[in-house]
N, C-alpha and C positions, 0 to 999 in steps of 0.2 A: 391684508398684506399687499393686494393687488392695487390699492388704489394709489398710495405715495408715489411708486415707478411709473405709474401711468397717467398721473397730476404730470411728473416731471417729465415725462417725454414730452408729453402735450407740448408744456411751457417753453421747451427749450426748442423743439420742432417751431414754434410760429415765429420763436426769436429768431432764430435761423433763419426765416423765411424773410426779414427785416434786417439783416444782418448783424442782429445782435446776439448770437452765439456759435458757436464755430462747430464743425465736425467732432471736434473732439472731445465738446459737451455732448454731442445725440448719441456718440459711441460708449460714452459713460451711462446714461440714461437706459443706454438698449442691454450692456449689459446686467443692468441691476433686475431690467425685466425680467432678462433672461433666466437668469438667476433664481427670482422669484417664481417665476411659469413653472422652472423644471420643480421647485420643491411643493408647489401648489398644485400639478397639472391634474393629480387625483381628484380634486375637488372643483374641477372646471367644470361649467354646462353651457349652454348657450349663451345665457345673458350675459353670461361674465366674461365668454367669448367675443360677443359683440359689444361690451365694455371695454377689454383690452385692443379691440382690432383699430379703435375708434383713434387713441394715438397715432399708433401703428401707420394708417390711413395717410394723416398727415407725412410720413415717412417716403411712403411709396409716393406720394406723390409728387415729390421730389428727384423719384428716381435719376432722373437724365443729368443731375447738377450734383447728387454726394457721391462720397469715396466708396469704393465697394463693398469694407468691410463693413461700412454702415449698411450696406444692403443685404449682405449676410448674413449681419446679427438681426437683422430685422426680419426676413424669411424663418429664420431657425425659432424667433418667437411666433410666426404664424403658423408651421408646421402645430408646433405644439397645439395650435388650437384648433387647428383643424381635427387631430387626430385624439384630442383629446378634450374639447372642449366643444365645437358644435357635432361632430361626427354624424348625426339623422336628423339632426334639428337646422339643418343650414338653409336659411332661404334659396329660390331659384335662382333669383336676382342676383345675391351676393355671389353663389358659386360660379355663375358664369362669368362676372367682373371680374373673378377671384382666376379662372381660368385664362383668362385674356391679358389681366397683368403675368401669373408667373412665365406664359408662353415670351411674352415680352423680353419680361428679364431674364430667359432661358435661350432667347436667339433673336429675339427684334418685333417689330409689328407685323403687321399681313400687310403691310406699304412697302416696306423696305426694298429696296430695289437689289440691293445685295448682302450678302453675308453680317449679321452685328457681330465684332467685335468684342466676345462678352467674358469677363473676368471667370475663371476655372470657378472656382469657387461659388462664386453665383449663380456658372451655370449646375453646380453638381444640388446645391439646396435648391434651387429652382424646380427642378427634374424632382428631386425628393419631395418636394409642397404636392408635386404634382401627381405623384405616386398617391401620399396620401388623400388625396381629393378622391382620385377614382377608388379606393380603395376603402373609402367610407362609404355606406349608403346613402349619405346626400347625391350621389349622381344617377339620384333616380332622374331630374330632370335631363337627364342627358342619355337619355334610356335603359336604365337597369333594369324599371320596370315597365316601360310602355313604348311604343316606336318613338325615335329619336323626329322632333320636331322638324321641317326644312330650313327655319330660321337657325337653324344650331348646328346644321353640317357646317357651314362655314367655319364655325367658332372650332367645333374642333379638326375639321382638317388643317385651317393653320397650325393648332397644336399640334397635330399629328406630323405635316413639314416640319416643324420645329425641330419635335424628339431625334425626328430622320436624321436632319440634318449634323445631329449633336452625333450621333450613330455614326454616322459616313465619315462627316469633315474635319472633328475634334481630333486632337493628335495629343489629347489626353484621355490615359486608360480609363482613372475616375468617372470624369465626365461622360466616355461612351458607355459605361458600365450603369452609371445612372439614370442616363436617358431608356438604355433597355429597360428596365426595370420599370419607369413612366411608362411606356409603351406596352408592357405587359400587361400594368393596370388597368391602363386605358382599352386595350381589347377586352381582356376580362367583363370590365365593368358595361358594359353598353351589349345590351341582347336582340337588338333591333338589325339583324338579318340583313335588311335592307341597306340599310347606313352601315356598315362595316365592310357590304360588298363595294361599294364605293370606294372606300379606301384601302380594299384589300390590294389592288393591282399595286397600288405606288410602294405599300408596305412590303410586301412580295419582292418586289423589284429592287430593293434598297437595302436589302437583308441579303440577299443572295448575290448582289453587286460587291459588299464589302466581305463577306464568306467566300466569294470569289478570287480577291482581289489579293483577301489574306494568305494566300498561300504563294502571292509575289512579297507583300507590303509586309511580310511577318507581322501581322496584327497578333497581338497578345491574344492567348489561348483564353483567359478566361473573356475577353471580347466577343473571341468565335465560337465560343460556347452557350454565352447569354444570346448572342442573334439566332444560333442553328434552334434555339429553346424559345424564342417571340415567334421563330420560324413556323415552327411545329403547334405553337398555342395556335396562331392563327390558321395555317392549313386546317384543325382538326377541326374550328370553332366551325368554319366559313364550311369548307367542303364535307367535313363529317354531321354538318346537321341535316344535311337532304335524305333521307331514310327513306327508303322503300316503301310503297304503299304496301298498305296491309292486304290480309285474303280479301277481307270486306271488301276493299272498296277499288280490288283490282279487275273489275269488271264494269265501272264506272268510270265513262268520261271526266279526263283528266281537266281539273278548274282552268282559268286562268293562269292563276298566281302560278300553281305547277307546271304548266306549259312554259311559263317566264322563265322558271328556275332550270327547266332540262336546255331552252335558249341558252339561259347563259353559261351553265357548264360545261356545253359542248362549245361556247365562245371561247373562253377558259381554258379550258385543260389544255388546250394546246399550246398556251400562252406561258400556263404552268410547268408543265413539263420543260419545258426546255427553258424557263429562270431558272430550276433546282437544276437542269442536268448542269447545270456552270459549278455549282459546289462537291460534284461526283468526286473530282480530282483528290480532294480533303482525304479522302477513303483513304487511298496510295500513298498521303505527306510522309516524310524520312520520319519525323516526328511521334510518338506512338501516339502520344496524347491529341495531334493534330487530328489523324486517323481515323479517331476512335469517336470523334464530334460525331462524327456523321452516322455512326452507330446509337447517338443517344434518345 
């Protein structure tokens, strides 16, 4: 079933690229995939993942020159493979390109000198691809299960500016609702201590900026709800794993590593302390449901 729509995207993608077919042959094509993926997606696996992306491919790389529902409909069949089709089987390789495009088409490159520009819509399945990335265990490369590479904080701190940014600047509900929820997975997904303190400060700062902010800007409640809740995932993740030494070994010169970590704490907390005390006010909102955030 899967190979007709994906002969036909093929063909009509490189016509395109020639200008022998128009948008509104790739938008026909992307739908029949789609189509196809949702009543197929039970029987995906890798290969047939890496079969269908292989169109697809040609699609995205086009990004900067088609109309955005072409990029849309194109995302909403990549989602489906990801989340249903490679899910543990995804090369390193691919999940990091795979990374690096939806951050793209979710807010701009790691060049951009200012703000993209980016279609509602694009950006809210962009943020969903992205959700499901970390949310599958293919992001052991990006450390689920072992410390996060040096070559790879880059990669995802721009995605992490990205999400932020979607968070802060979008002045749609959708879109900020979507990016939390990427941001969610993406702490979730990465257990590497190290690499999360790194980007705990900006996350911290950027959460508590706009939970702030909302009690001028009336940000929609379930907006300040999903942040005061990224809030809380990462305070617990970051600050709640430093646990006490045990009786053993509370008579034993404290390592390195634990020296770094009382360092940086006491760098910390005071830094912490007073980003949250800016969202105290929320307590007090006319609002009950505003209020009651900061209760959750």
């Amino acid at each position: 079933m899967l190979k007709p729509p994906c002969v036909d995207l093929s063909q009509a993608a490189l016509r395109y690229k020639v200008g022998k077919s128009t948008a509104k042959d790739l938008l026909a094509c992307l739908e029949k995939l789609k189509e196809t993926l949702q009543v197929t997606s039970r029987f995906l696996d890798s290969k047939l993942a890496d079969y269908v992306f292989f169109p697809l491919s040609h699609i995205f790389g086009e990004s900067t020159k088609l109309p955005s529902r072409v990029l849309e409909l194109a995302l909403h069949c990549l989602r489906v493979l990801i989340t249903h089709g490679w899910r543990d089987h995804l090369p390193s390789e691919v999940g990091k390109q795979l990374l690096i495009l939806l951050a793209f088409l979710a807010g701009g490159s790691a060049t951009d000198t200012v703000a993209k520009d980016v279609d509602e819509d694009v950006a809210i399945i962009a943020s969903d691809c992205i959700t499901a990335l970390f949310q599958a265990s293919v992001t052991s490369f990006l450390g689920s299960h072992h410390a996060v590479s040096s070559e790879n904080i880059p990669l995802l701190g721009h995605a992490i500016t990205v999400i932020l940014d979607r968070i802060s600047q979008s002045q749609a509900t959708k879109v900020r609702l979507s990016a939390c929820n990427a941001l969610q997975a993406l702490v979730a997904g990465i257990h590497d201590q190290e690499a999360l303190r790194n980007f705990f400060p900006g996350i911290v700062s950027c959460l508590t900026k706009v939970l702030s902010s909302g009690i001028r800007s009336r940000t929609p409640y379930k907006v300040l709800e999903a942040c005061i809740q990224d809030l809380e995932q990462i305070l617990c993740k970051v600050l709640g794993s430093n646990e006490p030494r045990t009786a053993g070994h509370a008579l034993e010169a404290p390592t390195e590593s634990e020296k770094a970590d009382k360092s940086w704490l006491q760098a910390t907390s005071s830094q912490i302390k007073l980003a949250v005390s800016g969202i105290i006010p929320l307590r007090y909102h006319d609002r009950h449901e505003h209020s009651q955030i900061v209760l959750l």
